[in-house]
C-alpha positions as CSV (number, residue, x, y, z in Angstrom):
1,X,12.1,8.5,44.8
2,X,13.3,5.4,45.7
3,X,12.5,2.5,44.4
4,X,10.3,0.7,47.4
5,X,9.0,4.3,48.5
6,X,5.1,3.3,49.4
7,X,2.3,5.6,48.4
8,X,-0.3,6.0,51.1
9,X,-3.8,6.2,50.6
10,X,-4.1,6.0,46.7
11,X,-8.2,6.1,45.7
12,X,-7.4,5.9,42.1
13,X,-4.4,4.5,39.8
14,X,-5.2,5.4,36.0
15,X,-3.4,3.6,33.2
16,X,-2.9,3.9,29.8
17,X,-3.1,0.5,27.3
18,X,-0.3,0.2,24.9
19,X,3.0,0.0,26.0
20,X,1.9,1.3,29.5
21,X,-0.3,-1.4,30.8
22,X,0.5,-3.6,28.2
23,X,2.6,-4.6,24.7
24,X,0.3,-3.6,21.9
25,X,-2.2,-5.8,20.7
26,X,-1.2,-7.8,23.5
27,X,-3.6,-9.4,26.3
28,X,-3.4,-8.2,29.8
29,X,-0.9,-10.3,32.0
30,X,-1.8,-12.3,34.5
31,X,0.7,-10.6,36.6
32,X,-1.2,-7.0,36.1
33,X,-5.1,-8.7,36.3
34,X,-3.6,-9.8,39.8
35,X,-2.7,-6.2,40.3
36,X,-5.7,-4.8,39.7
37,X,-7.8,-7.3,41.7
38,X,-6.0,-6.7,44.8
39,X,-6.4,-2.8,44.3
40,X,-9.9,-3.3,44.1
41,X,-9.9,-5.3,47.3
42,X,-8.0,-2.1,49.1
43,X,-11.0,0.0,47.8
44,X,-8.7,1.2,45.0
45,X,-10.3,2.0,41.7
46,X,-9.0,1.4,38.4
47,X,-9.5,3.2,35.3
48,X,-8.3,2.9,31.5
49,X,-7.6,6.0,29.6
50,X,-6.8,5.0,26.3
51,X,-6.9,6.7,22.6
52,X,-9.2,3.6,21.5
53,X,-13.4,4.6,22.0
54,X,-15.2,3.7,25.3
55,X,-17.3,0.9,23.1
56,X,-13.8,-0.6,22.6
57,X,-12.3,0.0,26.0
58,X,-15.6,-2.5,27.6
59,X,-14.7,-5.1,25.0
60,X,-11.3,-5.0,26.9
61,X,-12.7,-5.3,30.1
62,X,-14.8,-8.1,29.2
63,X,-11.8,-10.3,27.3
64,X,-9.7,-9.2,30.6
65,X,-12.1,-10.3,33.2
66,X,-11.5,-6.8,34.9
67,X,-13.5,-3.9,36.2
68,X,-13.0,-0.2,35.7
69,X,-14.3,2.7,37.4
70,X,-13.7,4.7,34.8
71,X,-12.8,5.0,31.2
72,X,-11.2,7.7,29.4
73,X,-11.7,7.0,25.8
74,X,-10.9,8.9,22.8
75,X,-7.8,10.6,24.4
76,X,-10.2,12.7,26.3
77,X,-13.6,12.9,24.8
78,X,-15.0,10.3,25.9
79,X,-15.9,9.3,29.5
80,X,-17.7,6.4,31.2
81,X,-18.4,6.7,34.9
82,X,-18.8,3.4,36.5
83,X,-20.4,4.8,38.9
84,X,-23.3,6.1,37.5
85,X,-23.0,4.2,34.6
86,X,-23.2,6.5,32.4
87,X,-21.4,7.3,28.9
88,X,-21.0,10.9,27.4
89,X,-19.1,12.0,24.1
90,X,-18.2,15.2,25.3
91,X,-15.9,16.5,22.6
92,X,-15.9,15.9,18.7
93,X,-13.7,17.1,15.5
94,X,-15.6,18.7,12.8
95,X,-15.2,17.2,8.9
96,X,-13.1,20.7,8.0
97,X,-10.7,20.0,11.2
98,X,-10.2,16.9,9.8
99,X,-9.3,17.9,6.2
100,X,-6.8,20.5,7.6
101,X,-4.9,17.5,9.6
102,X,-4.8,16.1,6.2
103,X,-3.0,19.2,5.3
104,X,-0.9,19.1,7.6
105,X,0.3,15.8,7.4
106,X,0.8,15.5,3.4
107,X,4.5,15.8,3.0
108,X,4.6,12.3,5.0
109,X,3.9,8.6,4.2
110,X,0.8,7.5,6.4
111,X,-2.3,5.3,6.5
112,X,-4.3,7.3,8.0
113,X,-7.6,5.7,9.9
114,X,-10.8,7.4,11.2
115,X,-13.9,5.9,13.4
116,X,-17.4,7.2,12.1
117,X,-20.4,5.1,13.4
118,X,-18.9,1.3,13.7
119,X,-16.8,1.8,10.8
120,X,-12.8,2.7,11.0
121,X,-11.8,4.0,7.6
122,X,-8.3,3.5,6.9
123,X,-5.9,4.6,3.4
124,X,-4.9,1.1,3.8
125,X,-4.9,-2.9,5.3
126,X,-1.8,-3.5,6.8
127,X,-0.5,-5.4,9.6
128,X,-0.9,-2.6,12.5
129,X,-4.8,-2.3,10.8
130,X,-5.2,-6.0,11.1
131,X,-3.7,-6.4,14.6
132,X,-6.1,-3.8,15.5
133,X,-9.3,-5.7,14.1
134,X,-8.4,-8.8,16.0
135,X,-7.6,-7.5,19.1
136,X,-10.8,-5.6,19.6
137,X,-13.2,-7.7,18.4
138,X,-16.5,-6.2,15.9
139,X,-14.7,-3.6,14.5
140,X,-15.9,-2.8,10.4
141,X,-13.2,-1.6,8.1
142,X,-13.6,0.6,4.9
143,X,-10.3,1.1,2.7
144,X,-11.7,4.3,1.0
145,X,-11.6,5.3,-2.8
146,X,-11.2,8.2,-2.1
147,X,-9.3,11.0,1.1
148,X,-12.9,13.1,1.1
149,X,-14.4,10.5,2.6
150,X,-12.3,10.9,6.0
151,X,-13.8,14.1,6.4
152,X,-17.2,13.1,5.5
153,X,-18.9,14.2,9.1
154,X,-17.7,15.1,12.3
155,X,-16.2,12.6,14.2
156,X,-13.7,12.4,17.2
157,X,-10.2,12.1,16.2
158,X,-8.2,11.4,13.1
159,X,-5.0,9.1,13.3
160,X,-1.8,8.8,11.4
161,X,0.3,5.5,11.2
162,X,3.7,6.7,9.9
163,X,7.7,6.0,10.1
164,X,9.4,6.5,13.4
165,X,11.9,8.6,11.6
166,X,9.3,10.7,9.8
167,X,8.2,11.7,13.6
168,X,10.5,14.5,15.0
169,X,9.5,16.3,11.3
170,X,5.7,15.2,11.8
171,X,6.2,17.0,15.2
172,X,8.1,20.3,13.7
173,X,5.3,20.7,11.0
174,X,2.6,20.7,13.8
175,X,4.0,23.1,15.7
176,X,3.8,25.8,12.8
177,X,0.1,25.2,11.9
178,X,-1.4,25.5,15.4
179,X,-5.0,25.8,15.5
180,X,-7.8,27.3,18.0
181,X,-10.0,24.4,17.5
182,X,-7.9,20.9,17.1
183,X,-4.3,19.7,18.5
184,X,-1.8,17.0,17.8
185,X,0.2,14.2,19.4
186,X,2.1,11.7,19.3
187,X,0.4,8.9,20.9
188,X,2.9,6.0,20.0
189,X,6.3,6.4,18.1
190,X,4.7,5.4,14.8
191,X,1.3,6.8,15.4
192,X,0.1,11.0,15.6
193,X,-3.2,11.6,16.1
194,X,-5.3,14.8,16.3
195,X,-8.7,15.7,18.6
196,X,-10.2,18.3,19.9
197,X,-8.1,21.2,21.4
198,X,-10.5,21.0,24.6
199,X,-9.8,17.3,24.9
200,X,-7.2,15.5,27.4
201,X,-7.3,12.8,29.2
202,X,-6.7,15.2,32.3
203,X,-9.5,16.9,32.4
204,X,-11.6,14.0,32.4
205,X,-9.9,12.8,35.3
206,X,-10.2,16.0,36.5
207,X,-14.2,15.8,36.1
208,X,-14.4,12.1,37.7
209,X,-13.1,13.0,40.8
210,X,-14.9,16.3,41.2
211,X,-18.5,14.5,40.7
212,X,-17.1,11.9,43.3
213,X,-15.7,13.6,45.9
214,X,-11.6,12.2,44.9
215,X,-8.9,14.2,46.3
216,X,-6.5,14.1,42.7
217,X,-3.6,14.2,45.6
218,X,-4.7,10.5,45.8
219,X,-5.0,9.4,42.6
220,X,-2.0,7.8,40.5
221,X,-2.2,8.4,36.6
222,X,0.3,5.7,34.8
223,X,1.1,6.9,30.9
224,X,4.2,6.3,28.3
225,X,3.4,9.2,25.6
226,X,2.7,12.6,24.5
227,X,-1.1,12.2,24.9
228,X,-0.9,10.8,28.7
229,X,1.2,14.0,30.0
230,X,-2.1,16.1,31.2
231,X,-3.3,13.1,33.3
232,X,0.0,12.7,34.8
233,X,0.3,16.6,35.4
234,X,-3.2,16.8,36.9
235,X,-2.8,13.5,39.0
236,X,-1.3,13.9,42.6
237,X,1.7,11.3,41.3
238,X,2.6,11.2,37.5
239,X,4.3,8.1,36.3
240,X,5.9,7.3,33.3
241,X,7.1,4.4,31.9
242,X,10.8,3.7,31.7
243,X,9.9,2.9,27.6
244,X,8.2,6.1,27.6
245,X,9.4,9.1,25.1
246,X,11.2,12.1,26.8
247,X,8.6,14.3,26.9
248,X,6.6,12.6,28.9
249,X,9.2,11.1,31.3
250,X,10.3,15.0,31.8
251,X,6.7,15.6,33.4
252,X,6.7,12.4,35.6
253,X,7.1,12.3,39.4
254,X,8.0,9.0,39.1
255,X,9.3,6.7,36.4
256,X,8.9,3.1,36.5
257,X,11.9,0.7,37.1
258,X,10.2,-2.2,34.5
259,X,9.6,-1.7,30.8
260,X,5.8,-2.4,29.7
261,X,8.0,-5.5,28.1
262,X,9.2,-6.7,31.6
263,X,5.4,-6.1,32.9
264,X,6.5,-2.9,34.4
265,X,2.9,-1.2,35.3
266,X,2.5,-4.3,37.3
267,X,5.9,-4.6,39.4
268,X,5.0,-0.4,40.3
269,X,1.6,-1.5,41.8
270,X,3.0,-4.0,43.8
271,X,6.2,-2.5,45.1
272,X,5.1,1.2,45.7
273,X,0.8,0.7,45.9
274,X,0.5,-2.6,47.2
């Protein structure tokens, strides 16, 4: 496609937050709150679909002075509609799911980091931990004593800091313990997480625009990673960022001419949506 190619009649764009919408830990540009504002006054919705929890996807919206549709939280298992305001949890990862990831993942160096309740326990403070804590706000921390106490009770996902190098081995060793409950995914090139199998942000976009009547033709899903391919494969135009890993670029329709550095989510709305 070229590159001022307009899209006609788009009902719905859907973004991801780091490096998609914007650079980690970062606040949202005024460049891409303009953005959204002016998609709203089309009638546009926007939505979030993020790895972080719904709980921490509103704190977002309230620092950002922005309103969202619809929130895809928990890559997947989480869902708020705007529209009916409602919130549902729809997916979870039992404790012994968890302890296999562990498995898993042992030959590598991690800190790993799990949300039960309103605490994120974490094998250690460091600076992505810290980052984390400031940038959305109320978040308890536990450094456990112990690794059993990551797969104390069910919860929704388990995440793994590690090495960039470490990845393309992280990604080998997955693929030769598969699972019929859980999966695994890169969801930045220093973080793998795992959720529920039946868990992706596509079929929650999938289930919004069945309950409200949204033809996916019209709906635009913006992602950079592994974990954002099933909304861009189930959305009517899949767009990857130009910083995005290869995987996910391959499943793209469209890739974006801007890095999330060079606020490229932004420059897309305006030349292809706006």
């Amino acid at each position: 496609m070229q590159r001022m190619e307009k899209l006609e009649g788009i009902r719905l764009v859907v973004a991801d937050i780091d490096n998609t919408l914007v650079k980690k830990h970062d606040p949202l540009s005024p460049l891409a709150k303009e953005a959204i504002m002016k998609m709203h006054e089309k009638g546009i919705y926007f939505s979030l679909a993020s790895g972080r929890s719904v709980e921490q996807l509103h704190a977002l919206e309230k620092d950002w002075g922005i309103k969202c549709e619809l929130l895809i939280g928990m890559n997947g298992s989480e869902i708020y509609d705007g529209i009916l305001d409602k919130t549902e949890t729809l997916y979870y990862m039992k404790a012994d799911w968890i302890r296999q990831a562990f498995e898993i993942m042992r030959p590598f160096r991690y800190n790993a980091h799990v949300h039960i309740g309103d605490t994120s326990y974490i094998s250690a403070i460091d600076e992505n931990t810290m980052g984390s804590a400031k940038y959305v706000k109320g978040q308890n921390m536990k450094v456990v004593e112990d690794e059993s106490e990551f797969w104390q009770g069910d919860t929704i996902k388990i995440g793994f800091r590690v090495h960039a190098e470490d990845m393309p081995a992280i990604e080998r060793r997955v693929a030769q313990y598969p699972s019929n409950d859980f999966i695994g995914g890169k969801t930045e090139f220093t973080m793998f997480e795992f959720w529920n199998k039946q868990a992706n942000k596509g079929k929650i976009l999938d289930l919004f625009c069945k309950r409200h009547d949204i033809d996916l033709a019209k709906v635009v899903a913006v992602g950079d990673m592994t974990n954002d391919i099933s909304m861009l494969e189930v959305a009517g135009v899949g767009v990857c960022m130009i910083n995005g890993s290869d995987d996910t670029k391959a499943v793209a329709q469209m890739i974006t001419e801007k890095s999330c550095d060079e606020d490229g989510f932004a420059h897309f709305i305006f030349d292809h949506i706006l």
